[in-house]
C-alpha positions in Angstrom: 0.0 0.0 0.0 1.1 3.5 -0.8 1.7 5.6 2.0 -1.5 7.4 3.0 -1.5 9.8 5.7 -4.7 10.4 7.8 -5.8 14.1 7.2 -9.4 14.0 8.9 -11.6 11.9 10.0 -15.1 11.7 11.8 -16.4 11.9 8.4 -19.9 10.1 7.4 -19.9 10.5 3.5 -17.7 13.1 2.0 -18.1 14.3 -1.2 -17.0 16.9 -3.6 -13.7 17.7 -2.3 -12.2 21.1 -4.0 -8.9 22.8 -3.5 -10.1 26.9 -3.3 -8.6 29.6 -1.0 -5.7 27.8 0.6 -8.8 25.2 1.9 -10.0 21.6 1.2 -13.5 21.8 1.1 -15.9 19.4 0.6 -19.6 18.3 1.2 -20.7 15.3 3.9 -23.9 13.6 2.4 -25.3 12.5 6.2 -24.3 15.4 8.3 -25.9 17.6 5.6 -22.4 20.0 5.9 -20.5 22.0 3.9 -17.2 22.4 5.6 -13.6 23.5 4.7 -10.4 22.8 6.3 -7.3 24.6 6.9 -3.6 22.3 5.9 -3.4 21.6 9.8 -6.9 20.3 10.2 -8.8 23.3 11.6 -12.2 22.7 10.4 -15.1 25.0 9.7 -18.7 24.3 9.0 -19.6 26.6 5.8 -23.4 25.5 5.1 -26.0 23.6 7.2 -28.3 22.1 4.6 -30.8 21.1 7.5 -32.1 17.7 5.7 -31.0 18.2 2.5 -27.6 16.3 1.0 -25.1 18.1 -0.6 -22.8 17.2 -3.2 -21.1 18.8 -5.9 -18.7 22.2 -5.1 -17.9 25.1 -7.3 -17.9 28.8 -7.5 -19.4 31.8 -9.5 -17.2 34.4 -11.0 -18.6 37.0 -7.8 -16.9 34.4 -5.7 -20.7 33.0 -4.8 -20.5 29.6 -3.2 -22.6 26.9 -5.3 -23.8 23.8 -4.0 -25.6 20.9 -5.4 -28.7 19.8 -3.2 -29.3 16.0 -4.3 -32.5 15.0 -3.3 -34.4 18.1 -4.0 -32.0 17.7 -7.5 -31.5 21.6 -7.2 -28.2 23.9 -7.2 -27.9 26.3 -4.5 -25.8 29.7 -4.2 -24.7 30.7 -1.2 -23.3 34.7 -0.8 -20.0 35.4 1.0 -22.1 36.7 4.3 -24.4 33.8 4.7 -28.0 34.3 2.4 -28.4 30.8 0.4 -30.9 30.7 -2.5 -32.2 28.7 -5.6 -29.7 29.4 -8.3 -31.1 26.4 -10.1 -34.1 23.7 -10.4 -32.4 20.6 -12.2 -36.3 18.5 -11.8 -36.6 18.4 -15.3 -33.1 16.8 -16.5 -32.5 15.1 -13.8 -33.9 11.8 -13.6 -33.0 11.0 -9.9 -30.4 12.4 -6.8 -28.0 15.1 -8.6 -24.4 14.3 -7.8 -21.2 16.1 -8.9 -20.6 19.3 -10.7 -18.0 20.7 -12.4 -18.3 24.8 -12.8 -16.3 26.8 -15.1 -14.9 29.9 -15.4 -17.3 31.9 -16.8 -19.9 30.5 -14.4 -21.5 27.5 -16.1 -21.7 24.5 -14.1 -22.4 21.0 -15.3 -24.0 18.4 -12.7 -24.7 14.9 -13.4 -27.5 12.7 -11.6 -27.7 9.0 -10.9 -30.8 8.4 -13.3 -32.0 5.9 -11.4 -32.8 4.8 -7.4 -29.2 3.1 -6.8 -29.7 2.7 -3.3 -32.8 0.6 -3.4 -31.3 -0.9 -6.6 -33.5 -0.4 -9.2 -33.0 -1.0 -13.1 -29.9 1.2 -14.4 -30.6 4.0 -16.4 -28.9 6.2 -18.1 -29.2 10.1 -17.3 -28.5 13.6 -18.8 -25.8 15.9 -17.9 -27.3 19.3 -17.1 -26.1 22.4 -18.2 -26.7 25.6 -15.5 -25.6 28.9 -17.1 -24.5 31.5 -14.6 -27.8 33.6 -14.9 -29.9 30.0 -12.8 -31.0 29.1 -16.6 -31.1 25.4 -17.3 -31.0 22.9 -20.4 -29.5 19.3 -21.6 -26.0 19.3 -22.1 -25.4 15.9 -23.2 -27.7 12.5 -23.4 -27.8 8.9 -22.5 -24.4 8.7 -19.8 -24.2 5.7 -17.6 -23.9 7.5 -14.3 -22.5 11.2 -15.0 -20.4 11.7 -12.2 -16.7 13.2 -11.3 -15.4 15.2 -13.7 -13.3 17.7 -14.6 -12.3 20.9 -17.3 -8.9 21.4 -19.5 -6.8 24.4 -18.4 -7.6 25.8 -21.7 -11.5 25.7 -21.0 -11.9 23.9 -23.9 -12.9 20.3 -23.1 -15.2 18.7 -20.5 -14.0 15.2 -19.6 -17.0 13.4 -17.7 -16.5 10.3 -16.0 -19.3 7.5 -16.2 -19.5 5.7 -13.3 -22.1 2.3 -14.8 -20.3 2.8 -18.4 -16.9 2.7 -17.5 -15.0 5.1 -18.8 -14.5 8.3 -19.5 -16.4 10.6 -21.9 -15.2 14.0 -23.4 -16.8 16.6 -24.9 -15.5 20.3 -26.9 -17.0 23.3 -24.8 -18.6 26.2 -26.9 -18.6 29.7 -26.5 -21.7 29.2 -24.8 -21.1 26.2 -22.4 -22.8 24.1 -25.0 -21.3 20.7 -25.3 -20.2 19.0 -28.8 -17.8 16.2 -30.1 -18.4 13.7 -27.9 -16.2 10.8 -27.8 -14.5 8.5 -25.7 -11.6 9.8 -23.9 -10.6 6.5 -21.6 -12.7 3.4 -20.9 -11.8 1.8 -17.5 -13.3 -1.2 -17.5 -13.5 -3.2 -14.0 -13.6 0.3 -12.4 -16.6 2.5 -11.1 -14.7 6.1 -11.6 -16.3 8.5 -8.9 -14.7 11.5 -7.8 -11.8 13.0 -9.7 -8.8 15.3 -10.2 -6.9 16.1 -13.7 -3.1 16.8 -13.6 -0.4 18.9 -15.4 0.1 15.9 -17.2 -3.5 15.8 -18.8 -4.0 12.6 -16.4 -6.8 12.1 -14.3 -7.0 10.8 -10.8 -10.2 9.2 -9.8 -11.3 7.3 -6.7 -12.7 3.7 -8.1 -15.9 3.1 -5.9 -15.7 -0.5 -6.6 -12.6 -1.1 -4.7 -10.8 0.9 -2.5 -8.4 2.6 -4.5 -7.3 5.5 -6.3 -6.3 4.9 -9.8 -4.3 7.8 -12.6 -5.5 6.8 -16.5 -4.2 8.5 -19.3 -6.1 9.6 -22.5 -6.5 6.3 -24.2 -7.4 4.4 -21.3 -3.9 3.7 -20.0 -3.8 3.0 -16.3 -0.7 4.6 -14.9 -1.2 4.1 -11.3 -3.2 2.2 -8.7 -3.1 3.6 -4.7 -4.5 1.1 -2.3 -6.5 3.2 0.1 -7.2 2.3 3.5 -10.9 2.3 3.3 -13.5 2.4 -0.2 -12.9 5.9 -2.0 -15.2 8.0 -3.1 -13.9 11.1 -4.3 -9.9 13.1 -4.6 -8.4 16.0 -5.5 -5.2 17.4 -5.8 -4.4 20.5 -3.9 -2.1 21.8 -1.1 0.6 24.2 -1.3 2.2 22.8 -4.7 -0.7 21.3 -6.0 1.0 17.9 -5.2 -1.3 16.5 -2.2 -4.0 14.1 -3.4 -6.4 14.4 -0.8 -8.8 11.2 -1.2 -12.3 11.2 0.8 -13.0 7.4 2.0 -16.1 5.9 4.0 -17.1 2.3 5.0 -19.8 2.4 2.8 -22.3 4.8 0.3 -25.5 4.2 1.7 -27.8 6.0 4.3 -26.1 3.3 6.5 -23.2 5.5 6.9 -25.4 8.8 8.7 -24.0 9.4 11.7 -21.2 6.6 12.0 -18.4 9.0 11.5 -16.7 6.1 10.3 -15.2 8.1 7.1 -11.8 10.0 6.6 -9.7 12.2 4.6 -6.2 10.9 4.1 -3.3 12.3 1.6 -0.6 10.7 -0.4 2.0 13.1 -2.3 1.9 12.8 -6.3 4.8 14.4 -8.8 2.2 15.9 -11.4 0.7 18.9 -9.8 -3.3 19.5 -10.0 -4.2 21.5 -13.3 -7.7 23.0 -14.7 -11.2 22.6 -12.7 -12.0 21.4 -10.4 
């Protein structure tokens, strides 16, 4: 096992880990938290959801916090002193929970959903990838993904790499001057894996926790696997960030389910990488 070094813990589901401000900040599904924390563990509780579950991270141009609320499948915005609102209604893309977003420099964020009730293990489904425009506008950025989940944007802003968590792989698509999506095409399959939360690097690699084992695994364009981390419980979600851009900081948990509110049984651990974090997230 690489080494990992335990970062946090008292975790029940983390989720949506980002690098911003000198912080890692992520989501908890079951404590309904948004929290960030400082390099030597100082933690601080950003958002209180109440019973909603938040997911996916990103920010606005204004420096406006947005959140993805799952069950309600809605994106929120939360203001530097506090006020949280609507900043978008995903009901009619998304076919069930919303999950990760990606948002991009000029504001547009794209947030998958798991098209289907996994935990009560109904029929797969595919789902849409939604599009939310800066302004709270929605549409359908891209049809029929196995899973849209973790994903991540070039440096250039000019490609969206989405990773499909029931298909396998890795899908990529050219970004318009509008934030409409086209040229889609297969940018690494992964078969045997369940990609989940992920980081690109300087090296136009991606890191991505495999939800089907616990591990953390680097694939190159093409679908060349460059690296496997054992991890010391089932990942769920990474991202590179610390002072270099070096740290991989890998969010783990016992388990995905509603089992896991209130066990605190998760962690945030680290493991130091050579290829810095590049583009978004």
């Amino acid at each position: 096992m690489s080494t990992f070094e335990k970062f946090l813990d008292g975790l029940d589901f983390g989720e949506g880990p980002r690098w911003h401000d000198g912080r890692l900040w992520y989501s908890d599904f079951f404590q309904h938290q948004v929290y960030a924390v400082s390099s030597n563990g100082e933690r601080e509780t950003i958002l209180d959801l109440g019973d909603e579950q938040p997911s996916g991270l990103g920010w606005l141009p204004d420096g406006s916090l947005l959140v993805v609320g799952m069950t309600r499948r809605q994106v929120l915005r939360a203001t530097a002193d506090g006020d949280l609102s609507i900043h978008a209604d995903l009901s009619g893309v998304a076919a069930w929970h919303c999950n990760d977003m990606v948002v991009d420099a000029r504001g547009n964020a794209y947030v998958g959903n798991f098209g289907f009730d996994l935990e009560n293990r109904a029929s797969p489904a595919s789902a849409d990838l939604a599009l939310v425009r800066a302004d709270g506008s929605v549409e359908v950025a891209a049809e029929g993904l196995g899973f849209p989940n973790g994903s991540v944007i070039t440096p250039d802003g000019s490609t969206l790499i989405v990773g499909e968590t029931m298909a396998q792989c890795y899908t990529a698509f050219t970004i318009g001057d509008d934030g409409s999506l086209s040229e889609r095409r297969t940018w690494a399959e992964v078969q045997g894996t369940a990609p989940d939360g992920c980081s690109l690097d300087d090296d136009g690699a991606i890191w991505f926790a495999n939800a089907a084992a616990p591990e953390v695994v680097r694939v190159a364009e093409g679908g060349e696997i460059l690296e496997r981390r054992a991890t010391p419980q089932s990942a769920f979600a990474c991202i590179l960030g610390g002072e270099d851009g070096r740290t991989l900081f890998v969010l783990t948990s016992p388990g995905f389910t509603a089992d896991s509110a209130g066990s605190a049984a998760g962690a945030i651990w680290t493991t130091r990488v050579d290829s810095p974090g590049a583009g978004l997230p």
